[in-house]
C-alpha positions as CSV (number, residue, x, y, z in Angstrom):
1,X,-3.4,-18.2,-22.4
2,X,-1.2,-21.7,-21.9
3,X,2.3,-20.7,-22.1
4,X,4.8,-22.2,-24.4
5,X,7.7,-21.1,-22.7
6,X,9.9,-24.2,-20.8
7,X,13.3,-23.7,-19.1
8,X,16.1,-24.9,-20.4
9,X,16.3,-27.1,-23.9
10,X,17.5,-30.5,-21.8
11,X,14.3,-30.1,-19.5
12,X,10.8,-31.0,-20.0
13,X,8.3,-30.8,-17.7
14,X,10.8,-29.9,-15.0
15,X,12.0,-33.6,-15.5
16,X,15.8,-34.1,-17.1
17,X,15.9,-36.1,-20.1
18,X,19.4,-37.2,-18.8
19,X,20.5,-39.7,-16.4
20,X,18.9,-43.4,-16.8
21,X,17.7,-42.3,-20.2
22,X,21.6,-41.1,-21.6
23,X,22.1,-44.3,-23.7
24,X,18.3,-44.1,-25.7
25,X,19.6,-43.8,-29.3
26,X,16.3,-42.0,-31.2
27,X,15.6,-42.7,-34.6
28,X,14.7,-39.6,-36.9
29,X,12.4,-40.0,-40.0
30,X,12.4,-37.3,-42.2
31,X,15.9,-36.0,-40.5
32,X,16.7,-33.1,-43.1
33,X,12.8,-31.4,-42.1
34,X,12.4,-28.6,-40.0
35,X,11.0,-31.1,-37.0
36,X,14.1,-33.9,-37.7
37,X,16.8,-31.0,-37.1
38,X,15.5,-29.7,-34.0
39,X,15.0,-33.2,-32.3
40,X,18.2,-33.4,-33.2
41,X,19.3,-30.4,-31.5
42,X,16.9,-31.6,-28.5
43,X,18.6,-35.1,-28.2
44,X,22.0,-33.4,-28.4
45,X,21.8,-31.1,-25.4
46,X,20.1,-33.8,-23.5
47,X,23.3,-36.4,-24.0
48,X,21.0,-38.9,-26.3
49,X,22.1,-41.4,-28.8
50,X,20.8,-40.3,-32.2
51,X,20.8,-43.2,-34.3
52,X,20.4,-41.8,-37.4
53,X,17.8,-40.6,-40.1
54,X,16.2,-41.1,-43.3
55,X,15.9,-39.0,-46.2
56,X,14.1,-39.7,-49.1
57,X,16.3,-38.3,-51.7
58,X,19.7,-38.6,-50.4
59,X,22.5,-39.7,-47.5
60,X,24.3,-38.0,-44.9
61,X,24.7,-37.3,-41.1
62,X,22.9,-35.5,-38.6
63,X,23.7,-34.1,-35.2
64,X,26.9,-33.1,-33.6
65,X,28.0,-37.0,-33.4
66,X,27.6,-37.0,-37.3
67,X,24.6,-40.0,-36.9
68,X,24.0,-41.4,-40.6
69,X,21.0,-40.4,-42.7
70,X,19.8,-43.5,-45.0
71,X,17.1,-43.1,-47.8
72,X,16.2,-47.2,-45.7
73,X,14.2,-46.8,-43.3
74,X,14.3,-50.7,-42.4
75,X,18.4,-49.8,-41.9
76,X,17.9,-47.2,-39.0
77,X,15.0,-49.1,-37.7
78,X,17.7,-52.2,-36.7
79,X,19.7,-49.5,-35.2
80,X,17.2,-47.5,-32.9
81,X,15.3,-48.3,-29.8
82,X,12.4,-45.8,-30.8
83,X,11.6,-44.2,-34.0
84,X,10.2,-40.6,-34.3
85,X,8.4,-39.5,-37.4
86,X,7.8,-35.8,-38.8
87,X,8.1,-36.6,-42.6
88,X,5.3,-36.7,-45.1
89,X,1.9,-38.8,-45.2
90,X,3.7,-40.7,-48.1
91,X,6.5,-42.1,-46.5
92,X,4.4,-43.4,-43.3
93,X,3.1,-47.3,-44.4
94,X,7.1,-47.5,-45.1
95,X,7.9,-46.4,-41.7
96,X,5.5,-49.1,-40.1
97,X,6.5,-51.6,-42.3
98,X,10.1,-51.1,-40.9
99,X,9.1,-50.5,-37.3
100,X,7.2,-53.6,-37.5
101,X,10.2,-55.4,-38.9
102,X,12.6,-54.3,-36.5
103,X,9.8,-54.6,-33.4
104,X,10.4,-51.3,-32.0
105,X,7.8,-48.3,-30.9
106,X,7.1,-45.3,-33.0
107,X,6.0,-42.1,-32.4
108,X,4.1,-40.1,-35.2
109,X,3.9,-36.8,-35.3
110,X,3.4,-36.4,-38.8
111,X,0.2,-34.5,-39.9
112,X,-2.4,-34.8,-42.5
113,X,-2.8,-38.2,-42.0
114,X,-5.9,-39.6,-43.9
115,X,-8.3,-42.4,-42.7
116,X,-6.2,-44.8,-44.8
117,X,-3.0,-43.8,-42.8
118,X,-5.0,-44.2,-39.7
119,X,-6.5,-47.7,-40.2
120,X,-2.9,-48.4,-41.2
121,X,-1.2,-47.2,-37.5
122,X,-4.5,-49.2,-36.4
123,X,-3.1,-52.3,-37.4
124,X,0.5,-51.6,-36.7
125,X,-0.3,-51.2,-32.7
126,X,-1.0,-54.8,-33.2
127,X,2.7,-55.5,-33.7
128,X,4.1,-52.2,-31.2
129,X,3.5,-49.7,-29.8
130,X,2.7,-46.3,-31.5
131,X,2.1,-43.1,-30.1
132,X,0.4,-40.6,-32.9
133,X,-0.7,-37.2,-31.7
134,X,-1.2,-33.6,-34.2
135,X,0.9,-32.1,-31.6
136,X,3.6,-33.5,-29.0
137,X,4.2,-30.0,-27.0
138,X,3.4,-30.8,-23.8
139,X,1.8,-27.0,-23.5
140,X,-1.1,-28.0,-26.2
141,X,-1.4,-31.2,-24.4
142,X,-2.5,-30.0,-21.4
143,X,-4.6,-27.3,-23.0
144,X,-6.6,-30.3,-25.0
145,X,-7.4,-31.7,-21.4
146,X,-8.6,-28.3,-20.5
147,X,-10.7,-27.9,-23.5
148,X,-12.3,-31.5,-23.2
149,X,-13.2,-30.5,-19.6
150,X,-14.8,-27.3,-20.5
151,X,-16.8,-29.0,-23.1
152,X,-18.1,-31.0,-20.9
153,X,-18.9,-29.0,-18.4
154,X,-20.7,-26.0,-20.6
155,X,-24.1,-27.0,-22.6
156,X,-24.2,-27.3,-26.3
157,X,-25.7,-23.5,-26.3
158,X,-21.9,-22.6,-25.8
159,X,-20.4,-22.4,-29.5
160,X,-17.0,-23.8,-29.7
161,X,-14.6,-22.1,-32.7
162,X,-11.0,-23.3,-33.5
163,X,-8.7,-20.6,-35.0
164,X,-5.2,-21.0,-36.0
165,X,-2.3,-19.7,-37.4
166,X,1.0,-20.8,-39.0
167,X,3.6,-20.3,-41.5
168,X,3.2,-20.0,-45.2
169,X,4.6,-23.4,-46.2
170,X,2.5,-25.1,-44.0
171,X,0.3,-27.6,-46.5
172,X,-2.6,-29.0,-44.6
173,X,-5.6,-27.5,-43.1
174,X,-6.6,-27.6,-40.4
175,X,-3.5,-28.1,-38.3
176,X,-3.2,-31.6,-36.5
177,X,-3.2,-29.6,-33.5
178,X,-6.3,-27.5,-34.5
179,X,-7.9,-31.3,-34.9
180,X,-6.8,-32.5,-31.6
181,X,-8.3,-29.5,-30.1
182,X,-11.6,-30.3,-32.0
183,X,-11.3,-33.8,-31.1
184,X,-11.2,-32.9,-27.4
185,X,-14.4,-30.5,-27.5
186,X,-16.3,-33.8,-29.2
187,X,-15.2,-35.6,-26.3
188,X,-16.4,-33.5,-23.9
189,X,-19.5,-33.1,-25.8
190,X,-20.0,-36.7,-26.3
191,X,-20.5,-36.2,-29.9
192,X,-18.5,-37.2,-33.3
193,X,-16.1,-34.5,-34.8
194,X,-15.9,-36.0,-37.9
195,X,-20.6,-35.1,-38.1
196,X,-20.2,-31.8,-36.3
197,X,-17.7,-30.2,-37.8
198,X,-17.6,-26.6,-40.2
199,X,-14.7,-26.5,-42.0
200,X,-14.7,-23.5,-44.3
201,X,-17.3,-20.7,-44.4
202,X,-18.2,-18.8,-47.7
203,X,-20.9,-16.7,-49.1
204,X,-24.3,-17.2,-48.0
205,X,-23.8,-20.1,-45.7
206,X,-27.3,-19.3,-43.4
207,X,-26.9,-19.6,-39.5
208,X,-24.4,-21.4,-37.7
209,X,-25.7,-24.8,-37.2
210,X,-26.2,-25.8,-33.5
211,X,-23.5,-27.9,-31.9
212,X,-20.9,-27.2,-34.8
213,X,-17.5,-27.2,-33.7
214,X,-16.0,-24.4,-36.2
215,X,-12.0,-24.3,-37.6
216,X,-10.6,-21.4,-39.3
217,X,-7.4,-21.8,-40.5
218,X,-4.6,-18.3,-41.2
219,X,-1.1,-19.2,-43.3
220,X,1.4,-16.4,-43.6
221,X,5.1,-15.4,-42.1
222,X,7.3,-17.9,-39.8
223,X,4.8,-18.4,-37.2
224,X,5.2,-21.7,-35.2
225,X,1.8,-22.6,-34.3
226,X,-1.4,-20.8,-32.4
227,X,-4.4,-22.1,-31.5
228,X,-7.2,-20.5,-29.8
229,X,-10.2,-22.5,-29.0
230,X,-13.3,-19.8,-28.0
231,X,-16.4,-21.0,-26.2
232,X,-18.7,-18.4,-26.8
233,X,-22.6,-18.2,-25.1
234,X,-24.7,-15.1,-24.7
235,X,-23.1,-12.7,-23.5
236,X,-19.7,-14.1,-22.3
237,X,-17.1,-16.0,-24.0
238,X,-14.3,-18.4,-22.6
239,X,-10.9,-18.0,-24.7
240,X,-8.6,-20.8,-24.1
241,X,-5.0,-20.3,-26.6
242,X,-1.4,-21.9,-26.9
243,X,1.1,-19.9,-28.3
244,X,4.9,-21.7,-30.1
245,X,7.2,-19.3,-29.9
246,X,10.0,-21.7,-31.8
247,X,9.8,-25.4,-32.8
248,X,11.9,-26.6,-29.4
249,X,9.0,-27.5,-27.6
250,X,7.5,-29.6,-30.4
251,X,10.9,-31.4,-30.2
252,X,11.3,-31.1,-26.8
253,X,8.1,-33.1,-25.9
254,X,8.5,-35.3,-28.5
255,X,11.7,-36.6,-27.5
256,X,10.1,-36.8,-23.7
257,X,7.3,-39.2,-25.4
258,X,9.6,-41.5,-27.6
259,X,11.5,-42.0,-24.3
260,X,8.6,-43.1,-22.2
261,X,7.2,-45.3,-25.0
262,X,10.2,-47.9,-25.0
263,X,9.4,-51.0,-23.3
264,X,5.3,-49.8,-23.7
265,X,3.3,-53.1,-25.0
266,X,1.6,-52.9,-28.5
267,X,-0.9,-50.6,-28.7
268,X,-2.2,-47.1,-29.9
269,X,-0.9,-44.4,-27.3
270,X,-1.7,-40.4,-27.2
271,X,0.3,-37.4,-25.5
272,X,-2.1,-37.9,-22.4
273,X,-0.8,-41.3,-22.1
274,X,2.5,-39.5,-21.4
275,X,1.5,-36.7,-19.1
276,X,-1.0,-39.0,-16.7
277,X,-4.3,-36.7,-17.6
């Protein structure tokens, strides 16, 4: 099982966030979510700049500095140099639109993006750089390399499953990060999630169709996020998991990825961009 744990909220990676990096001022779309306010805690312990935020309903601050919160996101785009985004599918053409504008990077972490959304961060890599990923702990990251490898490695008589769990007001399924997982088993296969894929299981549903990758999704309590991806043959399975024990790493890494994406040319970047793999 991949741990989760990290030392120290102004580490990552065993790298400080501080030094060269102090004067970075991170922009927060969707500041008042549960993702805005911990990158916010994030960028405070590690001596940051928060820019500011955007709501969509209404103004304020955010982090000990007091940064403002606009409902503009073309007004906090002018005043970061990188632009992080955990709000709502809605609310991302908008965020381009103003990244573009401004001409600075943006990282989305946003899930339950549709193939609008992504032909839309296709075109916008034109202009800068973006870095979407279902999942910016650097944990998971490193877990999706290790799945991709396994795939390859085992023969399509393996059966790969994707369970995972996460709190009750979670609203899409699967998880971004239970996709990413997927996405890294059809890589490794060589094959196209999107055509070998099983989704949701009920009744009579006959045998499990060869080379499926399977996702089963749980909702219930405050749980942060588990995966586990099983690769399962006859008579021996291979469990590979990642458990988040609190919404810090999430931040964490994604603060360590907006940071290395300033200056990056335009372009569509992942997590493994950002850790070398």
């Amino acid at each position: 099982m991949t741990s989760a744990r990290q030392s120290g909220i102004g580490r990552a990676d065993g790298i400080s966030m501080k030094g060269a990096a102090r004067m970075t001022a991170i922009g927060i779309f969707g500041a008042r979510g549960r993702m805005g306010q911990a990158i916010a805690g994030v960028a405070d312990a590690a001596g940051l700049v928060i820019a500011g935020g955007t709501d969509g309903k209404a103004e304020g601050t955010i982090g000990a500095a007091g940064a403002p919160i606009t409902t503009d996101p073309g007004t906090l785009a002018t005043r970061a140099d990188v632009l992080i985004d955990f709000s709502v599918p809605a609310a991302l053409r908008a965020h381009l639109d103003a990244c573009i504008a401004a001409g600075k990077p943006l990282l989305i972490g946003t899930t339950g993006l549709e193939t609008e959304h992504q032909a839309a961060i296709d075109a916008a890599a034109a202009h800068i750089a973006v870095l979407q990923t279902g999942n910016t702990s650097l944990g998971v990251n490193l877990l999706a390399a290790l799945v991709r490898e396994a795939a390859a490695r085992l023969g399509d008589d393996w059966d790969i499953e994707i369970a995972e769990m996460h709190h009750r007001h979670k609203v899409d399924a699967p998880s971004g990060t239970a996709l990413l997982l997927g996405q890294a088993a059809a890589q490794g296969r060589g094959i196209d999630l999107a055509t070998h894929s099983a989704r949701g299981r009920d009744g009579i549903t006959g045998a499990r169709r060869p080379g499926d990758i399977g996702f089963a999704s749980l909702r219930g309590g405050s749980v942060a996020g588990d995966h586990l991806v099983i690769l399962a043959g006859e008579n021996e399975r291979i469990e590979l998991g990642h458990r988040a024990e609190s919404r810090v790493i999430f931040a964490r890494g994604a603060v360590k990825a907006a940071q290395w994406l300033i200056g990056k040319a335009p372009g569509r970047y992942t997590m493994a961009d950002v850790l070398g793999l």
